[in-house]
LUMLUMLO-258760 format. One record per residue (C-alpha): residue in one letter; x, y, z. Coordinates in pm, whole numbers, padded with zeros to 5 digits, always signed. Each point is the difference from the previous one (the first is absolute). Example, Ala and Ser with C-alpha at 12.3 -4.5 7.8 and 13.67 -1.06 7.14 Angstrom:
! LUMLUMLO-258760
a+01230-00450+00780
s+00137+00344-00066
! end
This chain:
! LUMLUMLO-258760
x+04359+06697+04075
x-00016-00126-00314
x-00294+00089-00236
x-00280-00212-00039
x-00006+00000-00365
x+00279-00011-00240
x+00079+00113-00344
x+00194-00078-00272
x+00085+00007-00404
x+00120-00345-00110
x+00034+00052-00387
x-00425+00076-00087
x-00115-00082+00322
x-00080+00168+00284
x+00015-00212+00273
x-00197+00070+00289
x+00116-00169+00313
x-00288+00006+00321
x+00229-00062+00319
x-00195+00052+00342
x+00094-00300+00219
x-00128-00245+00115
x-00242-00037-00271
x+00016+00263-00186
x-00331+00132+00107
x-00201+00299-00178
x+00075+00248+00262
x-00067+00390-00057
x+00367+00048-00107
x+00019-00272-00264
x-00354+00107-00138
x+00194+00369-00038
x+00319-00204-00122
x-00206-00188-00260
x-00136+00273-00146
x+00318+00224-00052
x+00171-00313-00133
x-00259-00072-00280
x-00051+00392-00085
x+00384+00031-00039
x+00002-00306-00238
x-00240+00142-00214
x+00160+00312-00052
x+00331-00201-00096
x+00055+00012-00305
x+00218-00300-00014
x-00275-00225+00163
x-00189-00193-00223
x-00099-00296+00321
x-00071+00077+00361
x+00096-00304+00184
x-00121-00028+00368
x+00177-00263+00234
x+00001-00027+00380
x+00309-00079+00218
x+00013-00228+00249
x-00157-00323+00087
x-00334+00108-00160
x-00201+00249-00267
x-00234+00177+00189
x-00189-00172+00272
x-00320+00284+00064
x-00064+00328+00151
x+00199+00156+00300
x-00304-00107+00249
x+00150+00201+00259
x-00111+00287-00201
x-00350-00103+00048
x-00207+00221+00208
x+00245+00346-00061
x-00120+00210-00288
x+00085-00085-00297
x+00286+00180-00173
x-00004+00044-00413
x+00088-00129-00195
x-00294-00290+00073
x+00052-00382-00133
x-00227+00039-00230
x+00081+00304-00168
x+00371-00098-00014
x-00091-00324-00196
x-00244+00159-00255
x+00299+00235-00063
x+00253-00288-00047
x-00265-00161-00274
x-00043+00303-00111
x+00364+00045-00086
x+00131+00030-00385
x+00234-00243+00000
x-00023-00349+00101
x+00055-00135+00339
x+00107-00341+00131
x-00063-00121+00359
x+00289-00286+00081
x-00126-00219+00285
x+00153-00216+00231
x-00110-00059+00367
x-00358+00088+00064
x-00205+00233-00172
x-00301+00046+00224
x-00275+00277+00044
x+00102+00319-00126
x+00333-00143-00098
x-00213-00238-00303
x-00219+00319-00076
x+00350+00194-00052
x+00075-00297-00213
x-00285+00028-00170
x-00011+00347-00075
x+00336-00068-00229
x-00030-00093-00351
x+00172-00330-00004
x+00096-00265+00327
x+00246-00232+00051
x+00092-00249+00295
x+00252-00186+00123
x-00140-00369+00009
x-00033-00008+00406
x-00189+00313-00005
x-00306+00047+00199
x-00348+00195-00126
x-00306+00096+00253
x-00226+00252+00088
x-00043-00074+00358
x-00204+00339+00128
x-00311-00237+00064
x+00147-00104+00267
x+00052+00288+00186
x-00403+00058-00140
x+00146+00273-00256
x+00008-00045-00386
x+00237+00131-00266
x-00038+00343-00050
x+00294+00124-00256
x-00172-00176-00247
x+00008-00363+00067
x-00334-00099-00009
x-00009+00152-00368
x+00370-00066-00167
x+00013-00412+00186
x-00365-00094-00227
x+00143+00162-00301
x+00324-00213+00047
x-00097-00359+00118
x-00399+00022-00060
x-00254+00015+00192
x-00012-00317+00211
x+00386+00006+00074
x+00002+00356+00105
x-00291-00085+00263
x+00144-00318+00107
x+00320+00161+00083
x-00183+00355+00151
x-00260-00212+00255
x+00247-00240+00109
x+00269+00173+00039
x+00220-00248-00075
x+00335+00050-00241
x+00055-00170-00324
x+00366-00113-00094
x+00161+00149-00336
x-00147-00331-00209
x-00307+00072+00094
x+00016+00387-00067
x+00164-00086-00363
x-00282-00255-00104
x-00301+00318+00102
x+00154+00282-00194
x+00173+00193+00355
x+00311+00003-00093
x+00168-00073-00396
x+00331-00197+00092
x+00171-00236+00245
x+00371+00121+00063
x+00224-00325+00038
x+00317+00181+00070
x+00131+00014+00396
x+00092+00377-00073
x-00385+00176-00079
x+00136+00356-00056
x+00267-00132-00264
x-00317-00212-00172
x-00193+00273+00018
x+00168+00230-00144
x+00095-00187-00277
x-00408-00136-00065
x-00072+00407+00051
x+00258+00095-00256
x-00125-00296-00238
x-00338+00142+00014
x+00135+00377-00057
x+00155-00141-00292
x-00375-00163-00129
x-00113+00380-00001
x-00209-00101+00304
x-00215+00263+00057
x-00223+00073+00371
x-00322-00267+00035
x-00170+00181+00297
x-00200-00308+00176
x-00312+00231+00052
x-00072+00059-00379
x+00003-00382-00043
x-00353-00190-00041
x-00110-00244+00310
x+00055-00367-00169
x-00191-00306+00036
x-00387-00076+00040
x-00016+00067+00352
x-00118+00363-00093
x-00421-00071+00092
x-00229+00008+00302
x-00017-00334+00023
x+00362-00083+00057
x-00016+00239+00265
x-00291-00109+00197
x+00110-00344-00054
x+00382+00104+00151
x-00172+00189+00295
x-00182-00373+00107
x+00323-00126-00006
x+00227+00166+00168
x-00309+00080+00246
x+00058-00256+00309
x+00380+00121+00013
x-00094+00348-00019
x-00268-00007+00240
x-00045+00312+00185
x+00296+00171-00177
x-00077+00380-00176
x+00346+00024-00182
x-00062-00315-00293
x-00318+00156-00124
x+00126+00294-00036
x+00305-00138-00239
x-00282-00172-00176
x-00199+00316-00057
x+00310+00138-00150
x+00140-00238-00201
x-00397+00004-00154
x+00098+00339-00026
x+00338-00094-00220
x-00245-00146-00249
x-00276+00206-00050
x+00095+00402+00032
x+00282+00182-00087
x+00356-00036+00166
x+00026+00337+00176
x-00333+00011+00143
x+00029-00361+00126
x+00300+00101+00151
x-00184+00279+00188
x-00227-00230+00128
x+00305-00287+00131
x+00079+00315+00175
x-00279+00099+00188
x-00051-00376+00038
x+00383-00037+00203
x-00149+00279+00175
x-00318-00163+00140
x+00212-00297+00112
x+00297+00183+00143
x-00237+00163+00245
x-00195-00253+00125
x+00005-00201+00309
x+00109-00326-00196
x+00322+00147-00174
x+00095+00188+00369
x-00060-00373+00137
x+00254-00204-00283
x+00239+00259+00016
x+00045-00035+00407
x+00029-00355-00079
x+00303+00061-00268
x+00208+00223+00270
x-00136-00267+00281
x+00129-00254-00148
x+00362+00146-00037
x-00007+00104+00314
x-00070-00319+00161
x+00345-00094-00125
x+00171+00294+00224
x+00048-00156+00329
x+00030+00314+00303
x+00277-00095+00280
x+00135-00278-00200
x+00402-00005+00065
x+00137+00167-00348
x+00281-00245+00007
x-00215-00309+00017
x+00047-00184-00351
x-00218-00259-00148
x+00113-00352-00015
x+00100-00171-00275
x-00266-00264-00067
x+00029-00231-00314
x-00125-00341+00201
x-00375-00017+00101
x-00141-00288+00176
x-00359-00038+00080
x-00148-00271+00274
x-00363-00052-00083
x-00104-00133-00343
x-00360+00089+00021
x-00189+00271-00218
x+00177+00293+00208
x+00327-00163+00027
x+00011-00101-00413
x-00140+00360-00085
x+00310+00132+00198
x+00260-00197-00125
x-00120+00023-00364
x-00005+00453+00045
x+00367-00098+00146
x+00073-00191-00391
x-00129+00259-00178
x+00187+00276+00171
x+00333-00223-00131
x+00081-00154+00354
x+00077-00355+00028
x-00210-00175+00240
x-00063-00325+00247
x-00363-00109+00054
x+00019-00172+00321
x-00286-00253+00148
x+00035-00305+00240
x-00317-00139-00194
x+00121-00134-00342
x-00343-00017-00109
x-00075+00381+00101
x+00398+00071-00189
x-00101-00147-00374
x-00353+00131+00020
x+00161+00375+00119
x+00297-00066-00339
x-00326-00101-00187
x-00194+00317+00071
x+00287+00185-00079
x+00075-00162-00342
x-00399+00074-00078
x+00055+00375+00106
x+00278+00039-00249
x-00186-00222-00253
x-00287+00239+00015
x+00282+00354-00058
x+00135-00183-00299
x-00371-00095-00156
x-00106+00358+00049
x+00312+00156-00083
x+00130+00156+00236
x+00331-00180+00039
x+00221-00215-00284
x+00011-00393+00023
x+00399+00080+00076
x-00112+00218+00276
x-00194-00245+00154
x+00237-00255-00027
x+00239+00195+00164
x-00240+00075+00310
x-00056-00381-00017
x+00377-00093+00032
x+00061+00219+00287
x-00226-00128+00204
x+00111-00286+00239
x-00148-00242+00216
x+00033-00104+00319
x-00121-00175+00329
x+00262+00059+00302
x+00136+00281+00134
x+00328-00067-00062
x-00055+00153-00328
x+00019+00323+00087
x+00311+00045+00118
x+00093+00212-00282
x-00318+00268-00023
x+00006+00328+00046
x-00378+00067+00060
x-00250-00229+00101
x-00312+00058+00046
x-00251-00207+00170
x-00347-00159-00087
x-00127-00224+00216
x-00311+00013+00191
x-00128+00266+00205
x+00069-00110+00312
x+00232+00160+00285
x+00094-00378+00092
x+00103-00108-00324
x+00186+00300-00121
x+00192+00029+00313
x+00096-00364-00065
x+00112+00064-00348
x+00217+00311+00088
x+00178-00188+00267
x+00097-00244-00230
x+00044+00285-00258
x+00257+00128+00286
x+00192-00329-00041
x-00025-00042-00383
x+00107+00306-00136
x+00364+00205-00047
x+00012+00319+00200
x-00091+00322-00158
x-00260-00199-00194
x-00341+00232+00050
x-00310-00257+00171
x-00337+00148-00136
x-00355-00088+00117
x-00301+00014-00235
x-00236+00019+00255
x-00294+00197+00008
x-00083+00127+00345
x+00238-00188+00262
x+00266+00124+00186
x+00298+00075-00179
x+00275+00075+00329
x-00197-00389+00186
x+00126-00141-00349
x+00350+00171+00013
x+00002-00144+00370
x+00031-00333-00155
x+00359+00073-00121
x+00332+00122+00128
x-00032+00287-00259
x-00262+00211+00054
x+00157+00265-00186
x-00017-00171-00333
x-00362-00122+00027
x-00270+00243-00140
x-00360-00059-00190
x-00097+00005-00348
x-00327-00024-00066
x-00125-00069-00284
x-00368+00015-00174
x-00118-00296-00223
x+00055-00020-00261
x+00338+00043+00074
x+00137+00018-00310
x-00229+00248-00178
x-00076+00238+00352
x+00206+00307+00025
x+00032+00100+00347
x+00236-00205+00299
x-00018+00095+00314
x+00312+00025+00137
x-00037-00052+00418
x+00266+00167+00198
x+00073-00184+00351
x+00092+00134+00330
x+00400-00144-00106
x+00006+00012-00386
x+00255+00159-00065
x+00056+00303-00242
x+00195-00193-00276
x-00286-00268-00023
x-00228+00256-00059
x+00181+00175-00294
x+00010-00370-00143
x-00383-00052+00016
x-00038+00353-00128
x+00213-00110-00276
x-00140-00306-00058
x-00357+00095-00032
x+00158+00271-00228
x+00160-00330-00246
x-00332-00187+00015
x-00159+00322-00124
x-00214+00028+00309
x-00075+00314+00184
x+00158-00071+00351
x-00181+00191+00265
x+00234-00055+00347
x-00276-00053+00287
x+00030-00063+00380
x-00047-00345+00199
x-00415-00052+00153
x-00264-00233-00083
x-00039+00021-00399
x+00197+00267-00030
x-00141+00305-00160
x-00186-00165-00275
x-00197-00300+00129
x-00028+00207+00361
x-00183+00250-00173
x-00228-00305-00230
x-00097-00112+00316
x-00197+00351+00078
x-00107-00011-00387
x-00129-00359+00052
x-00145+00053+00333
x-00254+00224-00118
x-00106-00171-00299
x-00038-00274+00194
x-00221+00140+00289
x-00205+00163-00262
x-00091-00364-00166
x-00191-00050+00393
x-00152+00333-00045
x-00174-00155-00324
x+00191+00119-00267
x+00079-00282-00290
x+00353-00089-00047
x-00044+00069-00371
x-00112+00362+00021
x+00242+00091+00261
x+00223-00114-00287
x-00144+00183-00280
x+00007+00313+00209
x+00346+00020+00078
x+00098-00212-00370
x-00221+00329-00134
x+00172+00278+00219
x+00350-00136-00157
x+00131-00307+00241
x+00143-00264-00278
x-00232-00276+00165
x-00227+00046+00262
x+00088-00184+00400
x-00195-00277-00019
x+00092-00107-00397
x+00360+00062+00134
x-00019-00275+00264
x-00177-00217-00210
x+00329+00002-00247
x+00239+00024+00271
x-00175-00285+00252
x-00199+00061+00265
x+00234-00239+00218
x+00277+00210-00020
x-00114+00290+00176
x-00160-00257+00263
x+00328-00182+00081
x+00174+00322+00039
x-00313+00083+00296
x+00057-00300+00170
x+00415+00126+00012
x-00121+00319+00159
x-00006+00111+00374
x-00120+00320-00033
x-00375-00060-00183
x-00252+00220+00173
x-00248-00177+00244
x-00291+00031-00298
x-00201-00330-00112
x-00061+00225-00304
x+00358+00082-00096
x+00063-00148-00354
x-00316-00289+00102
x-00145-00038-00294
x+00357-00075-00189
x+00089-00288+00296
x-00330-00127-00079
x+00022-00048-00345
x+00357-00195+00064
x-00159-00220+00274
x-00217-00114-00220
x+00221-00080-00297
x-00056+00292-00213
x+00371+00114-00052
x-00059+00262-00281
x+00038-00102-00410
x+00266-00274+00082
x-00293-00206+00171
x-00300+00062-00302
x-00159+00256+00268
x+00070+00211+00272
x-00182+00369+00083
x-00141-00081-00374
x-00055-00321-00171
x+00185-00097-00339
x-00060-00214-00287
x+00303-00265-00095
x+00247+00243-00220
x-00179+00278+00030
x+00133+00268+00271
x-00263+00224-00049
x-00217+00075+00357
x-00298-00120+00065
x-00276+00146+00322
x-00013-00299+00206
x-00343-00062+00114
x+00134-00205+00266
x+00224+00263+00139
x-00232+00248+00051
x-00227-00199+00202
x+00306-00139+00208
x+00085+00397+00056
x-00336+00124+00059
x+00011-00306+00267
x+00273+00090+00186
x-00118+00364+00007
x-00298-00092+00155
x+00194-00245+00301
x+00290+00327+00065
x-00278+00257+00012
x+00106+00215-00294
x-00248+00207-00120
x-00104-00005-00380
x+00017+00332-00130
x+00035+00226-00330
x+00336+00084-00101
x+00090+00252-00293
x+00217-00063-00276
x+00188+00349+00174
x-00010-00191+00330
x+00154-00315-00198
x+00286+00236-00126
x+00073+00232+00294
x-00002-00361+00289
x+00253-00169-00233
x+00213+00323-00073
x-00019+00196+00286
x+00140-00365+00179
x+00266+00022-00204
x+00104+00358+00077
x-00020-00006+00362
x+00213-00328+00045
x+00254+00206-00294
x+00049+00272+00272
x+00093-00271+00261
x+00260-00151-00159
x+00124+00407-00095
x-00019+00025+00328
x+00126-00315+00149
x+00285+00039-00296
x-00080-00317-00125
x-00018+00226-00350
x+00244+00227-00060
x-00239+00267-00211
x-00349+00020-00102
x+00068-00074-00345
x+00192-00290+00080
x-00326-00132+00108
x-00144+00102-00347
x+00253-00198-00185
x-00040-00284+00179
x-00395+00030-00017
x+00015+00060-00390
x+00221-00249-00102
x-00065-00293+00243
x-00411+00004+00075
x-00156+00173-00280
x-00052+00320+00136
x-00105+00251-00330
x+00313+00153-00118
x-00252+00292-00102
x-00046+00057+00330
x+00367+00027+00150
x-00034-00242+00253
x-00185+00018+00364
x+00227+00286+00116
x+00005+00218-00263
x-00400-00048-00041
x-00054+00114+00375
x+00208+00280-00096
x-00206+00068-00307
x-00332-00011+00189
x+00148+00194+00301
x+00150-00182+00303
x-00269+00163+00220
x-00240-00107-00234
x+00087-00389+00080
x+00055+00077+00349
x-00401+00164+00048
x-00079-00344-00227
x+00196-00239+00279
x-00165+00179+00272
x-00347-00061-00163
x+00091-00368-00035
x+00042+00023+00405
x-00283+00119+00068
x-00174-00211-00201
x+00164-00314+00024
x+00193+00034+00301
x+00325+00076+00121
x+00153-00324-00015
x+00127+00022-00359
x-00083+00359-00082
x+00266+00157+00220
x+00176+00294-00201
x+00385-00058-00031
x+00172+00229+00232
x+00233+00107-00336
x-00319+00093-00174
x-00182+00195+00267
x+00256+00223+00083
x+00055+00060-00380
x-00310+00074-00054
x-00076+00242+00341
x+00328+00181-00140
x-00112+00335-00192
x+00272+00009-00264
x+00004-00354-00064
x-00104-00158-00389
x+00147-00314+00034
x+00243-00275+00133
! end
């Protein structure tokens, strides 16, 4: 094996080369690589510049994170980058790629930075609910200022090399295709100057932004997307730190700070989700040699808010696409919608005028489905009905080439009675989306009993070009998200007859971490949604109570925010909820006439009856193999309904609490409640019986 780090004399220059594919990550050996290269080029006499480049497709993209949780081995992150701005002569970090978490604070621990122009900047630890802790949180204020450094620290988010230029991160934009030729010959220009080493942590915080009220006035506003999260006030208490004591004992303190966040429940929680999330990708029994189609032609039938979301996510992921609609009225509004969407990127700069122009022009139009003859994908949008979609897919049958892949949004119906419809089962599969469709990250990708293998790899690697997490699921009523909202929504539901308001059954939930609470959520999604999907079911339980109050509230008209009132009332242009007077009387009405007892609930009840729901219909579809792992589940939880990302998602929480835990909580629920509902998962009970077991 090669080494990970390289060295060599180039004239004065040392050039240090970090090489530890695929991204050059700060594992144990490079850290001990690092630090023999820079002590070596001090002791050269020759050496008047250390230069420090990375090869391959990026500088250094963060810490080994398979190292976390084994001891750690010297020499430490931190230690290693004090030395290198320590060092007596000056050394200059060349950047292309992405230079993210420890990778930036390695960056910024040299003297001077440069960048290729399509280099990337970030100091994403927040979200795995860690912060910086080589010095990050004290070198980035010193650098870009205050505000910059926080923006960039709580969001997470990278900044391009313009961006980094304009704060103070870096001191030059490299223009030339070959960086290590460029940068040798800026490093060499500024040997020349008598450049002389400008460690970052002897530099003065700049700006204004250096008082108690800026930060108490930055807390209030990052507080709503923050909510709940222990890892952002933390970086804030440090980067008060950067500006009011002394560099090394501030740095003791981001220390002890990573600490407190590396072992608590939150950071265990986002890191499951980073490795869940990859691992969703890895599909078990799938035939090796099954290869992705090539797809470069998208059409989309359906021209409404799902169907325009879809095919505009399809334009900005560079395919060309065919909005199809038999209504021309539904087709213009759908190319109208879409033309407002991109509209709205270019005002708030996220995408060029050119960019959106180009979207624009490769969208097409079109009424028949003769038009289709020539698509690779399409994906259906019509509405939710088993009658309709089986009529479209017939005709899809008839329409389209073979080898074309037929998709179906839908939500909860049966994917193989669709695939019936044709004379290619094998090609048909779901993708399910979540509105908006355009801006939500996760697709359900629904396997059929006949999909075959190769269609599979395709979604997989479609979702993967959208820049979606695909999570491959099996064929029942909703598959495994909306099977297991109906449990969530069931007991929130029931618990509005009990006597508890809608809006504090919200706030409860909103407050434990959910991004919304239920009854806020139908409100924005319409009421009449979930009740047309009832009236497609066979399988509801014989209970007047199931889901009453929500079929109430559509009987009579109140459809959710799209109507001006639904479970709560709105003003014209103004979404915000309001307790409906009217609403609780009509509940505490039909209470009375179904016999349900009023009674008091606890904000724990609230919590552990929506939950708790959620877990034990999780361990049916594990068990029914409807979801291929627990924290397949968790992905699709976090990503598509809110679920807190602090708390890993439903699984990993019942594994936090202690499956037996939630399976003593269920069997409380029975005996209170009754066994109608409140039946512990088969899955769950025997995993929770089991002496050795801790989780799914």
């Amino acid at each position: 094996m090669h080494p990970p780090v390289r060295y060599q004399i180039v004239d004065n220059l040392a050039i240090v080369t970090i090489d530890n594919p695929p991204v050059n990550a700060l594992s144990h050996p490079v850290r001990e690589g690092l630090q023999t290269a820079i002590a070596r080029a001090v002791e050269e006499h020759d050496v008047s510049l250390i230069l420090l480049l990375c090869a391959g497709r990026t500088f250094v993209a963060g810490a080994d994170i398979r190292e976390f949780g084994q001891p750690p081995r010297k020499p430490h992150l931190p230690d290693l980058l004090n030395q290198i701005e320590a060092c007596s002569k000056p050394v200059v970090a060349a950047i292309h790629g992405t230079a993210l978490g420890g990778g930036l604070e390695t960056a910024m621990a040299c003297h001077y930075r440069c960048a290729v122009r399509e280099a990337r900047f970030g100091l994403p630890e927040v979200n795995l609910g860690l912060l910086p802790d080589a010095g990050g949180t004290q070198r980035l204020p010193r650098l870009t200022g205050v505000e910059a450094a926080l923006d960039m620290m709580i969001s997470g988010r990278p900044i391009g090399a313009g961006q980094a230029l304009e704060t103070g991160l870096i001191d030059k934009i490299l223009d030339s295709g070959d960086i290590r030729a460029e940068a040798i010959s800026w490093a060499q220009s500024l040997a020349a100057s008598g450049a002389r080493p400008r460690p970052v942590s002897a530099m003065d915080v700049p700006g204004e932004d250096c008082n108690a009220g800026f930060f108490a006035d930055y807390r209030n506003r990052i507080a709503r997307k923050t909510r709940g999260l222990l890892s952002p006030e933390l970086i804030v208490q440090c980067v008060e730190d950067a500006v009011s004591i002394p560099f090394d004992q501030a740095l003791a303190r981001e220390r002890s700070r990573f600490m407190e966040c590396k072992s608590s429940p939150q950071s265990a929680a986002l890191r499951h989700l980073f490795f869940a999330e990859r691992e969703a990708a890895k599909i078990p029994g799938l035939d090796p040699s099954a290869v992705p189609r090539q797809i470069a032609k998208i059409a989309v039938l359906g021209a409404g808010t799902m169907g325009s979301g879809i095919a505009l996510a399809c334009l900005e992921a560079g395919f060309d696409v065919q909005l199809l609609d038999s209504n021309e009225d539904a087709l213009s509004a759908g190319q109208e919608r879409i033309s407002s969407l991109l509209d709205k990127q270019v005002e708030k700069g996220r995408i060029t005028a050119n960019e959106a122009a180009d979207r624009a022009r490769r969208l097409r139009l079109a009424q028949a489905y003769e038009a289709l003859s020539d698509a690779d994908l399409v994906i259906e949008a019509v509405f939710e009905s088993m009658e309709v979609k089986r009529d479209v897919f017939a005709a899809l049958d008839q329409a389209c080439r073979q080898g074309a892949v037929l998709a179906t949004n839908t939500s909860t119906l049966d994917v193989d009675r669709i695939a019936q419809a044709t004379s290619r089962p094998r090609d048909v599969l779901g993708l399910h989306f979540f509105s908006p469709a355009n801006v939500m990250r996760l697709l359900e990708i629904v396997r059929g009993a006949q999909t075959s293998d190769e269609v599979i790899a395709t979604a997989m690697a479609f979702a993967r070009r959208l820049g979606k997490v695909g999570v491959l699921v099996g064929n029942c009523f909703g598959f495994v998200g909306n099977r297991m909202l109906y449990g969530y929504g069931r007991e929130s539901q029931m618990m509005l007859l009990e006597g508890v308001p809608p809006e504090r059954i919200d706030r409860v939930l909103a407050g434990w971490g959910m991004a919304m609470g239920p009854h806020a959520v139908g409100d924005l999604a319409g009421l009449d949604v979930g009740y047309k999907i009832r009236r497609e079911r066979t399988d509801l339980p014989d209970d007047p109570c199931f889901y009453r109050v929500a079929d109430m509230l559509v009987e009579r008209g109140r459809l959710g925010q799209k109507s001006g009132s639904g479970m709560y009332d709105y003003q014209p242009g103004d979404r915000a909820p309001r307790p409906s007077a009217m609403v609780a009387q009509m509940i505490r009405e039909e209470a009375d006439r179904l016999g349900v007892a009023q009674r008091e609930v606890s904000d724990q009840e609230i919590i552990k009856r929506c939950i708790f729901a959620l877990v034990n219909e999780g361990a049916r579809c594990l068990d029914e193999k409807i979801a291929l792992r627990a924290s397949d589940i968790d992905v699709i939880w976090v990503n598509g309904y809110g679920f807190p990302r602090f708390r890993g998602g439903p699984m990993f929480y019942a594994s936090q609490l202690g499956l037996r835990n939630v399976y003593d909580g269920i069997c409380r629920f029975r005996e209170t409640l009754g066994d109608r509902y409140w039946r512990p998962a088969p899955l769950l009970e025997k995993l929770a019986l089991a002496d050795d077991a801790d989780g799914w």
